[in-house]
N, C-alpha and C positions, 0 to 999 in steps of 0.2 A: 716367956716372951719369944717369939719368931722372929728369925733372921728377915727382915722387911726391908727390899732394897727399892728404893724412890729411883724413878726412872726421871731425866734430867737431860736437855739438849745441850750437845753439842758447842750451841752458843754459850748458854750460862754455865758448862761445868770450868770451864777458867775461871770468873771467878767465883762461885762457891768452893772451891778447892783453894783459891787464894785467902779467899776470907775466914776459912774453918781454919787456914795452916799459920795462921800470920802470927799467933799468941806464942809460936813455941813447941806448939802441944805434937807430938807421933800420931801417924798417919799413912794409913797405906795407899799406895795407888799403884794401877797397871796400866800402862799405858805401849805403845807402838813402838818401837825404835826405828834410827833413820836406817839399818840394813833391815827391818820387816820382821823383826824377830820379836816376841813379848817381853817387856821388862817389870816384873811384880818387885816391889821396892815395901820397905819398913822406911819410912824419911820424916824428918824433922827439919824446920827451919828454926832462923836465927841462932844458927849454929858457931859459936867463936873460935872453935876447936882450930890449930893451924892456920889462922889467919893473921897474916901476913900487915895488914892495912892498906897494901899499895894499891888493890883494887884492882877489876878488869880490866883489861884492853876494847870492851865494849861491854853495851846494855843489856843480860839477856833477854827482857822481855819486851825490850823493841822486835827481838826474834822469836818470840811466843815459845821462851825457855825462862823455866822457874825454877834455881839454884837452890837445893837443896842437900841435905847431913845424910846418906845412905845409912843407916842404922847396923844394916847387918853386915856391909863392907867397912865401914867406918874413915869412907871417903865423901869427898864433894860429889855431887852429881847435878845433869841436867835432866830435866823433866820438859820434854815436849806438850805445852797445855792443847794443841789442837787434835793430838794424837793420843790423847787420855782414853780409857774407854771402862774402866770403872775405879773409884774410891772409894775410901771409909774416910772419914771426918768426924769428933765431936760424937763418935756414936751412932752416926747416920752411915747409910748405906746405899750407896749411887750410881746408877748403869749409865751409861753415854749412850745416848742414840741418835 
């Protein structure tokens, strides 16, 4: 079977990325960071690890930031969804354009 990456706008890779990551399951994405630099990530959500209960000081994705498990740092992270520019999900393989 060949690597077959589905090319996916801009618009809808927020939420196909939200929707493939919501169950739990590891997932890669590379996306832009706010100094311009590339950031390729191993990330999982619904993470409990370290947490606290008190919760944020705001919402992130009133800010089009998606809180997620860094797998290979084994820290919290944020994920810029408008700065995405490709993922893996579920199997699937997805270019931003």
């Amino acid at each position: 079977m060949q690597n077959v990456r589905q090319v996916i706008t801009r618009d809808l890779a927020p939420f196909k990325l939200m929707d493939g990551a919501n169950t739990g399951k590891i997932f890669f994405v590379e996306f832009i960071k706010k100094d311009g630099s590339i950031r390729r990530m191993t990330a999982r959500r619904s993470v409990t690890k370290g947490v606290t209960g008190k919760g944020m000081a705001y919402r992130p994705l009133g800010k089009g930031l998606l809180t997620v498990f860094d797998m290979d740092n084994g820290e919290f992270r944020m994920v810029n969804l408008l700065k995405v520019t490709k993922f893996s999900v579920n199997g699937e393989k997805f270019l931003v354009v």
